[in-house]
N, C-alpha and C positions, 0 to 999 in steps of 0.2 A: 520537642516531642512531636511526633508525628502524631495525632488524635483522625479518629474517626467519628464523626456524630451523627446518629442518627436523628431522619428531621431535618430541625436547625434552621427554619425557614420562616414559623410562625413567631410569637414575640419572645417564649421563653430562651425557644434553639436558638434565635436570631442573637439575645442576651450573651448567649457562653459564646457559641462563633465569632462575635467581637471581640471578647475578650481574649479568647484562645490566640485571635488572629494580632489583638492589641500586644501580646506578649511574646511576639515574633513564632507563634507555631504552627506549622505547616495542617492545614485541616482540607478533609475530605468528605463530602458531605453524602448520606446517602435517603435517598428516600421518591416517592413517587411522580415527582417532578411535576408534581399539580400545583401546590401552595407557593405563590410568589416565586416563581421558575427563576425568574432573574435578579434574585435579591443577593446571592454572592457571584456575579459574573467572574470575578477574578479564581474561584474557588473550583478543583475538581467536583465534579456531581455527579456520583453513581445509580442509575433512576434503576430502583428495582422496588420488590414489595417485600417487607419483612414475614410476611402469611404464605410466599407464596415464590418468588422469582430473586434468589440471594446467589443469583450465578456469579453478577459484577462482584462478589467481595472473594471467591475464590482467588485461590494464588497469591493473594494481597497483604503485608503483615504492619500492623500499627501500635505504635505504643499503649495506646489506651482508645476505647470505645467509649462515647457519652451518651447514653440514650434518654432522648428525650420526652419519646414519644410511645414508654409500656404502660399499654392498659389494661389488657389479657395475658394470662400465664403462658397460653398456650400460641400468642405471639413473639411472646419473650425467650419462650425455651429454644424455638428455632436459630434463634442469633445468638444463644448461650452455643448452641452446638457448634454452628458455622466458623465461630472465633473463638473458641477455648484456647486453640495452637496457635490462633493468627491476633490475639492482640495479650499484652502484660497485664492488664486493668479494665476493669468493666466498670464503668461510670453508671448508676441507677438513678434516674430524676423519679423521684416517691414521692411521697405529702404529707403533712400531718395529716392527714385524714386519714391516717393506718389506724387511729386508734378509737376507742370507745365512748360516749360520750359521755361515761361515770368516771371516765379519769379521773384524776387529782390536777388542780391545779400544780401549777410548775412541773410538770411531764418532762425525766428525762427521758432521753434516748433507751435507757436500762430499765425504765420503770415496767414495762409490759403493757399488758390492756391493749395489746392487738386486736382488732376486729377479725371475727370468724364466721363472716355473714356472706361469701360470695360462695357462689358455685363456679369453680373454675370452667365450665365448659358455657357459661352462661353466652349467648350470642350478640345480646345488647348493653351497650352501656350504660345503667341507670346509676343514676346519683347515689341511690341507697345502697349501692354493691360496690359505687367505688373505689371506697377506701378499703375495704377486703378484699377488693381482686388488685390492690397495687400492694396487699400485703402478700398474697400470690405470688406476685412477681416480684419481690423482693426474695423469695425463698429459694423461685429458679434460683435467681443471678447467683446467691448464696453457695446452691449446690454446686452450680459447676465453676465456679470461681474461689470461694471460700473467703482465704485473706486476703486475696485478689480484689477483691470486689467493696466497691465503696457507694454507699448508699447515702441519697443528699434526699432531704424530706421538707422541700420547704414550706412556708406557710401564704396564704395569699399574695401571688407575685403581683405585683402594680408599678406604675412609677408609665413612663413617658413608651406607647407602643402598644399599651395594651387595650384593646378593644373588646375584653369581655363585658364590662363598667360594673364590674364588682365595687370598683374602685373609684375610680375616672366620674359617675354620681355623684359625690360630693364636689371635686373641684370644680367641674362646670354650676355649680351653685354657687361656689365659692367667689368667683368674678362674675356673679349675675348680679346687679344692684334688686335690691329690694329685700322683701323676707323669704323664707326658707327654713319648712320644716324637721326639726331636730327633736327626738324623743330626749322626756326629761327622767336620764337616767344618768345622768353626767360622770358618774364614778367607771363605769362599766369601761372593761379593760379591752382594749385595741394593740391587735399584732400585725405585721405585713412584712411584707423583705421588699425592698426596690428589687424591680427586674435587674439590672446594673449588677447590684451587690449580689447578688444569686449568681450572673453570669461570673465574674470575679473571683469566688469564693470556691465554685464549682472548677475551675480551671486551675485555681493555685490550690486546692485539695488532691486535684489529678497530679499535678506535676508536685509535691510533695509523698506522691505512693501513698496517700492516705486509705486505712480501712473504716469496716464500720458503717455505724449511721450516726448523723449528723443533722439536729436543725437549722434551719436556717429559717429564721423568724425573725421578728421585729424586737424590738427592745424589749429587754428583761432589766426593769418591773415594764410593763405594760405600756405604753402612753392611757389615759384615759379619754374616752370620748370626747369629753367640756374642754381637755386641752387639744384635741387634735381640731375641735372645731374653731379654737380659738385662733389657732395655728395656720387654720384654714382661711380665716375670713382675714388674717393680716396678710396671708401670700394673693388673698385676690385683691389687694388693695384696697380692705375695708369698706366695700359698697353694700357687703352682701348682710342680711340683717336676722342671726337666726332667733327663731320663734321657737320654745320650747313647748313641747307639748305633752301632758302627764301619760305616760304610756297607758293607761287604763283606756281614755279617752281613744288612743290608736288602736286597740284590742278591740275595744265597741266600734269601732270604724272597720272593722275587719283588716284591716294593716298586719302582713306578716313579718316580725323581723327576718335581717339576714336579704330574704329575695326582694323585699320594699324599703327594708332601710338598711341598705348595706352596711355593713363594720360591725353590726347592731345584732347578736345571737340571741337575745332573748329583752322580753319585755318585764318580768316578772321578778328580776333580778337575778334570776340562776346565770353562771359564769361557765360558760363552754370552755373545756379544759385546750382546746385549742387556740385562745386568745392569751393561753398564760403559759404556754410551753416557754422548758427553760433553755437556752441560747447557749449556754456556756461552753459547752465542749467546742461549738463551732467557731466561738470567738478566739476562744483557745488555742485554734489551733490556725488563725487567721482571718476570720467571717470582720469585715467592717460594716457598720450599718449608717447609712447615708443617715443626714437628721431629716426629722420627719417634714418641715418646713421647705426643704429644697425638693424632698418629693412630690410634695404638692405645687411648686412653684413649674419644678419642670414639668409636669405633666399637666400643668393650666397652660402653659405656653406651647406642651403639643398638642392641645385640644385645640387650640385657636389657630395652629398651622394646620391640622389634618380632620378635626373631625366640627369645626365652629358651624352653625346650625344645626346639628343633628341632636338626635334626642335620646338618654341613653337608652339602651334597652333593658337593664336592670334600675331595679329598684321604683320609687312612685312615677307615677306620672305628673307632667305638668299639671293637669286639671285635677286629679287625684287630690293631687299635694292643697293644690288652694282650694281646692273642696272643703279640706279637714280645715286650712287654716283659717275657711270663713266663718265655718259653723263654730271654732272656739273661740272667734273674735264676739260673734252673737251670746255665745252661751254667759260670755263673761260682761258681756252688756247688760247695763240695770232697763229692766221694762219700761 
């Protein structure tokens, strides 16, 4: 198949472009030729802007389009129009974050509870409009594609490359000797897709003319927090020593889950319908999910090739962290 993706440069595109390229298909990358300019040398690269300069994709016809990189409606509609006639299949990279945060645990695909909180014409990207303006642009690609059009929604992509440290937070903990704080909420359900399996799944969905939407998430039931950290602390080779700490205590610390403890949606016990989306149709129809131990092991091992001293940018901070865990070393000291 001839594939067209747009992007493709940063760690999600970079994911399918391996893949597409690992399963012998001719790819053509298109987008602004600012992010990692030279990371497919061997790959056509058409530098244009999807808002604005879509002259290189004239004339041009592709089996399918993978788009990596919609975040506005009103970016997306433009390359809905440009390749209605010029490609078969319109590839959509969505998110769970299309949906509400009253879902239902195990959310399928058909369930509903789309978000209806963006203003399409909104200029800036705020977190809070997100997952509304990618349901936006799930509705273009719909209209002018229909069956055409296949729509992939993954959930926290991680694994080895990605430098958001949604993720990548734990594992450098994980091969750090000593303690390291862990909220004691050990039940609490944990989903993620490896980067890998996303690229994979996204490219054999295409070359199967798959429609529709599709999760692509981490295991259904869940891993739980108490196993993934268990999981975690045997891939770093058992140094690393964690310290539970009663969530209450992290609340009066002013600790927010999620952006200070990543994996972690809530202290209080409520269960983000996003951590228990159900997988099945994607598996169904070929989604493999790497085990959770080898994702942590490869992305300990590309932390220590590409990012070893740095410090992540999400979640505690080093002093933070032993802040809290002095004062509940104290508090649990007898006078």
């Amino acid at each position: 198949m001839d594939i067209l993706v747009i992007g493709g440069t940063r760690f999600v595109g970079r994911k399918i472009v391996e893949a597409a390229v690992s399963n012998g298909h001719p790819v053509t990358l298109f987008n602004r030729g600012k992010t990692n300019p030279d990371g497919f040398p061997d790959l056509e690269t058409i530098v244009g802007d999807r808002t604005g300069n879509l002259d290189g994709l004239k004339g041009r016809k592709w089996d399918a389009v993978i788009d990596v990189c919609g975040y506005w409606p009103k970016a997306v509609e433009p390359l809905c129009v440009a390749l209605s006639e010029s490609v078969e299949r319109y590839v959509f990279i969505s998110s769970i974050s299309v949906y509400e945060d009253s879902s239902p645990d195990g959310l399928t695909e058909d369930t509903g509870h789309l978000l209806e909180n963006a203003d399409a014409n909104v200029e800036e990207l705020k977190m809070e409009m997100y997952g509304g303006l990618k349901v936006l642009c799930e509705r273009v690609v719909e209209a002018h594609f229909g069956d055409r059009a296949l729509i992939v929604r993954p959930g926290l992509v991680v694994g080895p490359g990605d430098h958001s440290d949604r993720f990548t937070y734990w594992p450098r903990r994980f091969m750090r000797p000593g303690p390291f704080l862990v909220p004691e909420c050990r039940d609490h359900p944990v989903q993620f897709i490896d980067g890998r399996a996303l690229g994979a799944f996204t490219v054999l969905a295409t070359e199967r003319s798959l429609s529709g939407a599709y999760h692509v998430a981490g295991p259904t039931p869940p891993v739980s927090l108490g196993e993934f950290i268990r999981l975690g602390v045997v891939a770093g080779g058992g140094v690393a020593q964690p310290q539970w700490v009663p969530c209450e205590t992290l609340v009066e610390k002013g600790v927010e889950p999620w952006s200070k403890v990543p994996l972690v949606t809530s202290f209080t016990g409520e269960r983000s319908p996003l951590s228990t989306v159900d997988n099945g149709r994607a598996v169904g129809a070929g989604l493999s999910i790497r085990p959770v131990s080898a994702t942590i092991s490869d992305t300990i091992e590309w932390w220590k090739k590409e990012r070893s001293g740095t410090e992540p940018r999400w979640g505690l901070s080093d002093e933070k962290e032993q802040e809290i865990l002095m004062a509940v070393k104290m508090a649990a000291s007898p006078p």
